[in-house]
FILO-271800 format. One line per 8 residues: number of its first residue (from 0); for each residue x, y, z of C-alpha. Coordinates in steps of 0.02 Angstrom, whole numbers, m for minus. Each point is the difference from the previous one (the first is absolute). Example, Ala and Ser with C-alpha at 12.3 -4.5 7.8 and 13.67 -1.06 7.14 Angstrom:
0 = 615,m225,390; 69,172,m33
//
This chain:
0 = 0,0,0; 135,131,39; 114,m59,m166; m185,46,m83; m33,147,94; 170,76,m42; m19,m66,m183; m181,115,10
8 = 105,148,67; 146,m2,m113; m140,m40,m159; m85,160,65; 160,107,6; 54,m50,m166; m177,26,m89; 3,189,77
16 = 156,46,m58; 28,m67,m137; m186,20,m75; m93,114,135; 143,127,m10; 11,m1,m174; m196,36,m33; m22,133,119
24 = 152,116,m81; m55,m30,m166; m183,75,34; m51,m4,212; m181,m92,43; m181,101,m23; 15,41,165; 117,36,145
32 = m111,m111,134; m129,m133,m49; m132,m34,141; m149,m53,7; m176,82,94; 52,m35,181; 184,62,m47; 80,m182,4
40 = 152,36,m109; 9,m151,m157; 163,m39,m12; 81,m30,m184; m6,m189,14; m35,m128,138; 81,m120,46; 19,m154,140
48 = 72,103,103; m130,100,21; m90,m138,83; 130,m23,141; m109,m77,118; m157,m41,m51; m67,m156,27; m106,m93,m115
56 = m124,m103,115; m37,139,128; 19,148,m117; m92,m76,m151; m61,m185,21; m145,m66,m97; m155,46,m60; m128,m23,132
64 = 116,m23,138; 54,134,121; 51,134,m8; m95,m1,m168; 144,102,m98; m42,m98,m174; m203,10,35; m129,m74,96
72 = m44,m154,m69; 109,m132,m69; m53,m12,m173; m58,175,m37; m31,45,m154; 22,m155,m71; m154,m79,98; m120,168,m24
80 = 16,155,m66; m9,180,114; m188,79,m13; m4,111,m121; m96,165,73; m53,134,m109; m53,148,119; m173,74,m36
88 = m153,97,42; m85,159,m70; m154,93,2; m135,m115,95; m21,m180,29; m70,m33,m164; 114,89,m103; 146,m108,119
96 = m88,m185,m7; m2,24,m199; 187,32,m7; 21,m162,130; m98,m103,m112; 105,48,m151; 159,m19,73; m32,m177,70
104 = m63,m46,m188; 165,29,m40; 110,m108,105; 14,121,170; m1,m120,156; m2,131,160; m134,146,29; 98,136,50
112 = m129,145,63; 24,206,0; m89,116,103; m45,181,m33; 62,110,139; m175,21,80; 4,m197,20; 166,12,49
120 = m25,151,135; m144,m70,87; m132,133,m93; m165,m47,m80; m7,68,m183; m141,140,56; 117,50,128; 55,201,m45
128 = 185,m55,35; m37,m148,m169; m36,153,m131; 87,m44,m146; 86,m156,40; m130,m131,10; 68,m133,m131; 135,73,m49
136 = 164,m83,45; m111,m161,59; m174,m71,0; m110,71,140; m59,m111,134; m113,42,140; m98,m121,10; m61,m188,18
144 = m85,60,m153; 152,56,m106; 69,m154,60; m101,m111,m77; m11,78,m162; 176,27,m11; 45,m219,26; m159,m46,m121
152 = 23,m162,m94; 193,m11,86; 21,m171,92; 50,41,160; 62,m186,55; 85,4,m149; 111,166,m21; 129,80,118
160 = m46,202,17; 111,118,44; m59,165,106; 103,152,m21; m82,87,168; 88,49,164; m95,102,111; m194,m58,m46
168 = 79,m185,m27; m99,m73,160; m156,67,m103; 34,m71,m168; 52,m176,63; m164,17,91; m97,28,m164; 94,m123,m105
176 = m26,m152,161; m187,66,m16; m27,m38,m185; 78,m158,22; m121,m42,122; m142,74,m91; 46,m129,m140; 24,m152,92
184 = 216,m2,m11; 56,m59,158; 125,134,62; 154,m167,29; m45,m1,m198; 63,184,m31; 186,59,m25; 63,191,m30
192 = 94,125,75; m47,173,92; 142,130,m12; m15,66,184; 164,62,11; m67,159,74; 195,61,86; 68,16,m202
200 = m151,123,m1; 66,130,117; 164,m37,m93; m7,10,m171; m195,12,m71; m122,88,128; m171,m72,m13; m2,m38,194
208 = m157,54,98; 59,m41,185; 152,17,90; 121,m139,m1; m27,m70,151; m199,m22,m40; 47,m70,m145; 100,m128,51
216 = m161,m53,124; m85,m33,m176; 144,m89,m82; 34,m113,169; m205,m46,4; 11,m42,m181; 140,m100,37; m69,m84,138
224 = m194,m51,m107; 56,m41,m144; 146,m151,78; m153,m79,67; m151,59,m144; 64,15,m155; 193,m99,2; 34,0,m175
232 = 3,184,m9; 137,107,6; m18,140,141; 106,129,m69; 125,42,m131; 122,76,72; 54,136,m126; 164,67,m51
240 = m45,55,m173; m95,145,30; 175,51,109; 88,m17,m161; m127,103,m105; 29,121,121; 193,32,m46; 69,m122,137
248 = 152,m108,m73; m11,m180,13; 102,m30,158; m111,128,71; m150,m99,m72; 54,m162,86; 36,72,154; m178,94,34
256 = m82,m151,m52; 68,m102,107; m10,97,143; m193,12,m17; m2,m168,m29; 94,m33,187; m128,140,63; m150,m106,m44
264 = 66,m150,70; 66,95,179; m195,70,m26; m89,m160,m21; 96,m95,126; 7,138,157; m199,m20,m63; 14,m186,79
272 = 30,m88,m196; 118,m153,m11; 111,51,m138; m14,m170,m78; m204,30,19; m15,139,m150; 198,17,m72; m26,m86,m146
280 = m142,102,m74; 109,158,11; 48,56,m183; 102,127,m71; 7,109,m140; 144,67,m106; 48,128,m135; 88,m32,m148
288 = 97,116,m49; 144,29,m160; 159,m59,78; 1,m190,m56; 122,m87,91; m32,96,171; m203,m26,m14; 61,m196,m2
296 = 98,22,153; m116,101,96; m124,m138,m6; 118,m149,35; 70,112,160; m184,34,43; m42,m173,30; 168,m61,78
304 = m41,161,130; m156,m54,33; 10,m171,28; 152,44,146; m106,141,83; m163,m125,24; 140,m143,54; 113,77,118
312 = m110,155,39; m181,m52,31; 52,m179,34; m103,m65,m150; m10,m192,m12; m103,m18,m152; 114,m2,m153; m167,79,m84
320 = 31,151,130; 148,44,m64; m44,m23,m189; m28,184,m90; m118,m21,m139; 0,172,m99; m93,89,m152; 92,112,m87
328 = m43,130,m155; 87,95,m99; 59,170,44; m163,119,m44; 152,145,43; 106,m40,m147; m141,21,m156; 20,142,m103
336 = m127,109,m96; 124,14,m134; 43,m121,m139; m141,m114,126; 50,m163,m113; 193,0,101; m119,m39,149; m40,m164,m79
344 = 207,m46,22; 13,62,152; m152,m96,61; 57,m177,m67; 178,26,82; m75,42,147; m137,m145,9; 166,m109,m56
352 = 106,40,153; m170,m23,104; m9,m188,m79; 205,m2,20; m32,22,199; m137,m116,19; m175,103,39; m152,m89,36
360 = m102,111,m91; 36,159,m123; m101,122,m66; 87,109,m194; m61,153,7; m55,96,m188; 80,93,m88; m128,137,m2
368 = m20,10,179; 129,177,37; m151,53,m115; m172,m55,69; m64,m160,60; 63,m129,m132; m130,m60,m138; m54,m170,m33
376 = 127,m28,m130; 141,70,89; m25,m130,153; m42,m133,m109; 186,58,m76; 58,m8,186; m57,m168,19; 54,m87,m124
384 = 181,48,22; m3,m102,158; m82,m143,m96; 155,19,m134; 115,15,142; m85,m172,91; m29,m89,m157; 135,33,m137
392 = 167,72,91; 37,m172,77; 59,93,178; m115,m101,95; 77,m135,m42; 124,m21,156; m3,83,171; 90,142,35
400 = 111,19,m159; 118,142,65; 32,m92,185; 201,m40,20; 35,182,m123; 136,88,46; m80,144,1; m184,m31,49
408 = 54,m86,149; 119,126,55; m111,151,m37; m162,m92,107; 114,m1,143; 40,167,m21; m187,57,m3; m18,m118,164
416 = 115,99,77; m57,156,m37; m157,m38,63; 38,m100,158; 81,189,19; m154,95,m12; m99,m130,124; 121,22,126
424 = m28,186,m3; m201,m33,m8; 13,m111,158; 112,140,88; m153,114,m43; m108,m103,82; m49,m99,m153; m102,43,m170
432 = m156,74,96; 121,111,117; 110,46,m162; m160,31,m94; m60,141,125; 189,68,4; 12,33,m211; 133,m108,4
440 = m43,m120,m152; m85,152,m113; 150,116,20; 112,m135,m58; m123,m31,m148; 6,177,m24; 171,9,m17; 28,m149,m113
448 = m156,80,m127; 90,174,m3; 176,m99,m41; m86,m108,m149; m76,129,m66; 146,119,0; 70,m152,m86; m95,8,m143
456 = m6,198,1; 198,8,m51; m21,m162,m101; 118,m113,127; m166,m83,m22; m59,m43,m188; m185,m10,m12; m24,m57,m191
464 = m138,141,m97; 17,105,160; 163,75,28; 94,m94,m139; m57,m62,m191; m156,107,6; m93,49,m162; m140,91,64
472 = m151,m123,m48; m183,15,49; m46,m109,133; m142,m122,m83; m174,45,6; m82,m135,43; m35,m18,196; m103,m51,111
480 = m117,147,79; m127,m57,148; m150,83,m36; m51,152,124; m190,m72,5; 54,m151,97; 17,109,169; m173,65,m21
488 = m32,m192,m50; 81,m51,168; m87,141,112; m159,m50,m39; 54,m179,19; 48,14,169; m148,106,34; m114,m127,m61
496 = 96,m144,114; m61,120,160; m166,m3,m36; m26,m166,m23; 86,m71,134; m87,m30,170; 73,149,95; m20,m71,168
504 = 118,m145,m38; 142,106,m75; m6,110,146; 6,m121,109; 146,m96,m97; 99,193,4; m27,3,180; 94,m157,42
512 = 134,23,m120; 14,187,113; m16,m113,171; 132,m133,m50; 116,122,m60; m11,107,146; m12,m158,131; 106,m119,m77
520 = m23,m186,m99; 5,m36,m155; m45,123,m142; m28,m123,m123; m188,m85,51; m88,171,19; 62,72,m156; m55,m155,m91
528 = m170,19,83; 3,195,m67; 53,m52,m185; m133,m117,11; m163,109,61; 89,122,m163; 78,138,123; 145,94,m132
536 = 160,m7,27; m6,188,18; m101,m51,168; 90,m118,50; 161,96,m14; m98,133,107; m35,m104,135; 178,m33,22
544 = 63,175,m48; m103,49,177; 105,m121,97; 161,m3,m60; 4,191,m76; 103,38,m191; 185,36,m26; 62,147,m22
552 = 194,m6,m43; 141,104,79; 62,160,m83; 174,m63,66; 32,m134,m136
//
């Protein structure tokens, strides 16, 4: 080993001085420093060396065998395929079911739902506060109602459905468990996933409506139902991507998430939960953004993280505790509104590296969408460049293609490290709730954005059609507009649910929901009972709002 090691050395020597040398007098590199997003320098070339010390069974293993490094089941790809997502939801639930139905007819396998912000905020469409952004960026919900119409004719036993919702999430679940029931689909027969990752809200997003600590009531009684009601469904994604939409680099993005994710646990088990009793539904949910090789790593490093914090910090004996299944989409930050086709590159070389680092599930976004809400042909684009990817590039066909690189290897242990780094300063804080309240996470966000973005400003950064090979096209004129009418359409709607309801009951159902809130148990039962009599989310969210009060950040971030 030493005659080879010194054979490496003197190999290495040579090849820079005698080619390296050479090269760089006769015309330099494109750059003085090559780095990547979390300012990891890349070396030239990598070598053995730069593996000093890692250690193939407890870094890296095997598929499906801790510390999950390679993925998190043994045959991967080659036994089934990731879902493949295509976010949606416009206008009202009609206008929404239609696009469902169309994209399952052509070969989608996951329901992946989006809100408008009323949903999403906890306000009924009528509600003075909705004006002008009922269906916009999402269908509007807000009530059993809209529920209904929106999952018409979609097998519920059958399909997994994804919930993009944090803050009214206890609310929706509610409504989706009550169609179920309303058509006879045992809720053991369901499977999906709630976002309810309300602590990346105060973060990165803001569409909170209580303060953290209220929230994390909600998340911890959600937790707490579902292990015992509904057990194949996941209780919450927990979500870096909308960190790294909002300018946060990828060791940043790994970091936050993960420290949410401990704060849920440290939540749910100081609220009496075995961690082995509700682990393995947790979920998480990843950007992908342009820089290939350290998208790859970030994933790999996420899992190998993960599966050591549940081990040797909650004490996890499951091997399914310490498993992190994540979604992941492509970066909605990184589509232009010039020269919109280059978003169909960037997309499939982002939805590559997501395959490349083993998601569960992945959602392409359009290449329309830095426009307007994408049109059916544009997603139907989206789609089938994961279908092309699954079916015809042959990457599926072993695990984990890139383990045992040089490079790959070296630079995921470099993103572990940097964000073991930033968890040890969260836990000084007081951990991610404590940090949260202090600014600590948004200011470094902050300062990452205003660093990229200076980036691309004096073209360290290329952006192609933005800042370099431009030629001043028209962006194309066909998209998508939601028509004004349907929040009229929706007022009345929700109106109409009022009236015919039996008032007595949904008072009575608001009350409790109040009482438990404000006296303890479980929030889950009474806001069933409310979805059911049709109380509105708007309501519902009320009845809490009185309890636990809204959020109103800090001027000191």
């Amino acid at each position: 080993m030493a005659e080879q090691e010194r054979t490496l050395a003197e190999a290495r020597k040579n090849w820079e001085e005698k080619r390296v040398a050479p090269a760089l007098k006769r015309g330099g590199e494109r750059r003085d420093r090559f780095a990547t997003t979390s300012g990891i320098e890349i070396k030239r070339v990598y070598d053995p060396e730069d593996l000093n010390g890692f250690d193939f069974l407890s870094d890296l293993g095997f598929p499906g065998e801790y510390p999950f490094t390679r993925g998190v089941q043994p045959t991967m790809y080659r036994g089934r395929l990731w879902t493949m997502r295509q976010y949606a939801g416009f206008g009202d639930a009609e206008e929404s079911n239609r696009r469902y139905r169309y994209l399952f007819a052509n070969g989608q396998t996951g329901l992946s739902v989006a809100f408008d912000l009323p949903t999403q905020m906890g306000r009924d469409p009528d509600h003075p506060l909705a004006r002008g952004e009922v269906g916009r960026v999402g269908v509007s919900i807000a009530s059993l109602a809209d529920m209904e119409t929106l999952l018409a004719e979609l097998p519920l036993d059958k399909i997994s459905t994804s919930m993009t919702i944090n803050a009214t999430a206890s609310t929706l679940l509610a409504l989706y468990l009550a169609v179920a029931e309303k058509r006879g689909v045992p809720w053991s027969k369901i499977n999906g996933t709630i976002q309810n990752d309300v602590l990346k809200e105060y973060i990165a997003r803001g569409t909170y409506i209580y303060p953290p600590r209220g929230s994390m009531r909600i998340i911890t009684d959600i937790f707490e139902f579902a292990s015992k009601e509904v057990p194949n469904w996941n209780t919450i994604s927990i979500s870096g991507y909308h960190i790294r939409e909002a300018g946060s680099t990828a060791a940043q993005e790994l970091a936050f998430t993960l420290a949410d994710g401990i704060a849920y646990v440290e939540a749910a088990v100081k609220a009496g939960l075995k961690v082995d009793d509700f682990a393995s539904r947790l979920s998480f949910f990843f950007n992908v953004h342009n820089n290939f090789f350290e998208e790859i790593a970030k994933y790999r490093a996420a899992r190998r993280m993960w599966a050591r914090i549940m081990k040797e910090r909650f004490g996890a004996k499951d091997e399914r505790s310490m498993m992190m299944r994540f979604h992941a989409q492509t970066a909605g930050s990184t589509l232009t509104a010039q020269q919109v086709e280059n978003n169909v590159v960037r997309v499939t070389l982002q939805a590559l590296a997501a395959v490349l680092g083993g998601a569960q599930s992945l959602h392409t976004n359009s290449r329309d969408e830095a426009l307007a809400l994408p049109t059916e042909n544009s997603v139907l684009l989206a789609l089938r460049t994961q279908q092309v990817i699954a079916h015809e590039s042959e990457v599926t066909d072993t695990i984990d293609p890139l383990g045992g690189s040089y490079y790959v290897e070296t630079l995921t242990a470099e993103l572990e490290k940097k964000a073991n780094e930033y968890l040890n300063t969260i836990d000084d804080l007081g951990g991610a709730v404590a940090a949260i309240e202090r600014g600590f996470q948004q200011r470094e966000i902050h300062n990452a954005a205003f660093i990229y973005q200076r980036e691309i400003e004096t073209k360290a950064r290329i952006i192609v059609g933005v800042n370099e090979f431009t030629t001043g096209d028209a962006p194309p004129g066909e998209i998508l507009k939601v028509n004004p009418a349907i929040e009229e359409k929706q007022r009345a709607r929700i109106e109409r649910v009022r009236a015919e309801r039996s008032q007595p009951a949904a008072a009575a159902a608001l009350e409790r929901v109040e009482r438990c809130a404000r006296e303890g148990g479980n929030l889950m039962p009474p806001i069933i009972d409310a979805v059911r009599s049709y109380a509105t989310l708007g309501e519902i969210a009320d009845a809490m709002r009185r309890v636990f009060g809204e959020y109103h950040p800090s001027n000191e971030v």
